[in-house]
Residue, then its C-alpha position, 0 to 999 in steps of 0.5 A: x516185748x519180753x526177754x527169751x534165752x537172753x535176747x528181746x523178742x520183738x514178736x509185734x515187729x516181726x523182728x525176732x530173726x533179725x535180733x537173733x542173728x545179730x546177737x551172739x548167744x553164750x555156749x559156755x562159760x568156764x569159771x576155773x573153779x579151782x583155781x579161783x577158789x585157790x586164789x581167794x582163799x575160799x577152796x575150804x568152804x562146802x560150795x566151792x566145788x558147786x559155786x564161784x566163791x570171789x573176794x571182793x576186790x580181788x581178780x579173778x578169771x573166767x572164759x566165755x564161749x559165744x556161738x561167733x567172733x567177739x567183735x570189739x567195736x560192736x559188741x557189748x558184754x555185762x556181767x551181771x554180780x549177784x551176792x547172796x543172802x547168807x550171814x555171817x553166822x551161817x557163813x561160817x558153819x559153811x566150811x568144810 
């Protein structure tokens, strides 16, 4: 088993078909930059015009677009958060 585009490929079974139309696949993800970066106080720094740059703690907004209807009872939806490894000292030579 391996993961492709998102999904397990489930090659020895014969099942890939089957877990692709049960999937619903993600077209697009709007992270409102600019007016996330405005509300955490991060607008200043040299990526946030590249990057979503959050405060801990704080909300914050995003829309996905999957390729069919979100249905609630069924379906599941993680967000995965990563942080990067800039430090301190570099953080702050990041700002514009």
């Amino acid at each position: 088993m391996r993961k492709i585009n998102g999904i397990r490929k489930f090659v020895k079974l014969g099942l890939e078909s089957e877990v692709k139309s049960v999937c619903a696949n993600v077209e697009m993800v709007e992270l409102y930059l600019k007016d996330n970066t405005k509300a955490h106080h991060t607008s200043k720094f040299e990526l946030a015009s590249e990057a979503l740059l959050l405060r801990r703690g704080q909300p914050f907004y995003l829309a996905v677009r999957l390729n069919r209807e979100y249905k609630p009872k069924k379906d599941t939806i993680r967000f995965i958060a990563e942080c990067g490894k800039l430090n301190l000292i570099d953080f702050f030579f990041h700002l514009k």
